[in-house]
Structure formats: C-alpha cells, structure tokens
N, C-alpha and C positions, 0 to 999 in steps of 0.2 A: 332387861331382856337378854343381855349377853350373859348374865350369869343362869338365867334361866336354860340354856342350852349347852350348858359348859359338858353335860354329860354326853350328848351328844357324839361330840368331837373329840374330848380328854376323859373319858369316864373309864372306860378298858384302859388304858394306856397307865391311869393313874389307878386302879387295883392292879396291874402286874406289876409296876416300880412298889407299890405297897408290898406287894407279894414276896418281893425279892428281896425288900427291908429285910423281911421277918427271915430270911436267912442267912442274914447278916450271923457274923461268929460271935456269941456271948463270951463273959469273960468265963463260965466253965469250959469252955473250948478251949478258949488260950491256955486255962491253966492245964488241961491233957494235954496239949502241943509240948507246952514247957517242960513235961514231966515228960515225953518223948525222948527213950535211949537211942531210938534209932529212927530211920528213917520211912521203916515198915510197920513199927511204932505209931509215927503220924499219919500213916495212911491209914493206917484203923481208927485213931482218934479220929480223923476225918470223915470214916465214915456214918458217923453216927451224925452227922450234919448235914444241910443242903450241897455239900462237896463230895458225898459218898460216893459216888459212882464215878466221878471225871478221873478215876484212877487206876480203877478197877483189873483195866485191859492190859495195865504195865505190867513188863515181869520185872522178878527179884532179880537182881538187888536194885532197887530204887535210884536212883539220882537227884541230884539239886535241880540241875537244869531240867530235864523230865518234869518235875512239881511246878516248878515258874513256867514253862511250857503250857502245861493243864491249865493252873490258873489264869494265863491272859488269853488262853484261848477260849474258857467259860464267860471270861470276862467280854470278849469279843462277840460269842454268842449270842447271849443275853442282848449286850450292845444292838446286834443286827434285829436283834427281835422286836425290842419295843421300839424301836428306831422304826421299824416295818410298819408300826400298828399308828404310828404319829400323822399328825398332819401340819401342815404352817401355822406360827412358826418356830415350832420347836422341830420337825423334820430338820431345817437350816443350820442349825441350832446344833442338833446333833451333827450334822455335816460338818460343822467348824471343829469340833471337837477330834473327829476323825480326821479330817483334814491335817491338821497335825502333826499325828501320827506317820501320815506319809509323808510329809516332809520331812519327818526324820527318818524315815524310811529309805525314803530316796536319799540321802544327803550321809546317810550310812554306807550307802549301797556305793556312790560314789568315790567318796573318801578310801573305801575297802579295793575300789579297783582302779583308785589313784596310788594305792601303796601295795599293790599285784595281789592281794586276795581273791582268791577264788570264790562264785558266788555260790557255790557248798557252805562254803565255810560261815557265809554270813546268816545264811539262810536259816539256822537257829538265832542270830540275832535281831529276826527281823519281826515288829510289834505287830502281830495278829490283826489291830486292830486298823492299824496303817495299810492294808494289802489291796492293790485294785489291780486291775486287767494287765493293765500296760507294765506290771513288774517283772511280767515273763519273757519281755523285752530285754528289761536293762539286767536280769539276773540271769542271763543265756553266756553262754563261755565265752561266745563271742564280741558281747559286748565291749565298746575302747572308750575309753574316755581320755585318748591322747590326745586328740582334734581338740581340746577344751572345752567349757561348759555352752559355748552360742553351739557349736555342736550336738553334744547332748541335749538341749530345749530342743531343737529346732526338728532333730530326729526323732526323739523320744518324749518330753515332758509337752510339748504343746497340744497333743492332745489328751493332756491325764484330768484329773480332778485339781490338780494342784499346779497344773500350766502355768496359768494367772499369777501366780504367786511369784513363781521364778522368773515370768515377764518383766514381771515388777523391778526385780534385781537387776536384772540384765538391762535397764533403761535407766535404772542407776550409776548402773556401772559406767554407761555408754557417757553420762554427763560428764 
C-alpha cells in the first residue's frame, strides 16, 4: 500500500531532483570550460547550459569569487525549492544538511570577530545555504564576542535553528 502512494507525497519532488539531474554539466561542457582563455570565456561556455543566466547580470571583467558567488547561490536556490515541495521525512532530512552550513556559518562568523574582522568582510564568506534570520544579529557591527561563547548562545544562538547544537557544547564543556 505504501508504495501504492509514493506518488502522492514524492512524485513532484522526485521529477524536479530528475529535472535538475539532466542539468547536470556533461563532459562537453567541461571540455569548453578547459578550453576557457578567459573568464568571460566561461561565461559563454556557460551559457549554453542550465547555468546560462545566473550570470548574465554581472559586468566585465568577471571575477572568481563573483562565479563561486553565482554558483552556491543557484546551488542554494534550488536547495530552498525542492526543500519547499518535500514532506517528512526527507523535509528533516534536508534540514540536517542545511543545518550544517550554519554552523559553519556561525563558527565563521565568530572566529572572524574573535580576530576583529569586520562582518563586511565576511559576509562574501558566508555559505548561501547556511543563512537564517538571526544572522543579521551576529553580523551587525556591533556585535562582541568578548563576553565568551555562554554569552554569545544565550544572546544570540538559543534561539536559531542550530541553538541545540551549541547547547550540546556548552554542557560539555560545563562537565
């Protein structure tokens, strides 16, 4: 009976992840990438693939980080999208995965403003996919992370997505 309704529940979910296979980059792609003199080069080779447009909007002269930019944030897109269409428990599922993300996120974020970086500066290092509400918190100028980290939880991560996790630490620590 359960495989009887599988379309149900997983049937949309599993034509777009199909969907987005088939855009996957064949190796005639890679070999125009490799054959790429330049950097505006690859954006053309690019566009002839399911990546053509996520670049479009940039001007010349292209950048590395602008390209890895585009990409996790296509990457993240996507992500958010079948992530939308899912139900339990692959929804969970995908939350573990992204969860992740923001712990390294956060644990960036910190590190960066335990050695005086400003959160400008991080703020192109930070995973797309890792981003929730409460970042706009810890990445405001004013943000201190001199009080130490029961400080930071107690202000700021308790109530994120990823709280729990750094609870977990800190009751470690405490032993």
């Amino acid at each position: 009976m359960e495989l009887s309704m599988f379309n149900v529940d997983n049937g949309f979910v599993e034509a777009v992840v199909r969907g987005l296979r088939s855009g996957f980059l064949v190796p005639e792609d890679y070999r125009r990438l490799a054959s790429s003199d330049s950097l505006d080069d690859m954006r053309s080779a690019l566009e002839e693939t399911d990546y053509g447009t996520f670049l479009q909007d940039e001007p010349s002269p292209l950048l590395v980080s602008t390209i890895s930019k585009k990409c996790y944030e296509k990457l993240a897109d996507e992500f958010r999208f079948v992530k939308a269409q899912t139900v339990e428990p692959l929804t969970t599922f995908m939350d573990f995965i992204a969860r992740e993300k923001m712990i390294d996120n956060v644990c960036m974020i910190i590190q960066g403003a335990l050695n005086g970086k400003a959160p400008v500066e991080m703020q192109e290092k930070i995973h797309p996919l890792g981003v929730f509400d409460g970042m706009k918190v810890i990445m405001s100028e004013t943000f201190d992370v001199q009080g130490g980290f029961d400080d930071v939880y107690r202000i700021f991560l308790v109530d994120t997505p990823v709280g729990p996790y750094f609870e977990e630490y800190l009751k470690e620590c405490d032993r």
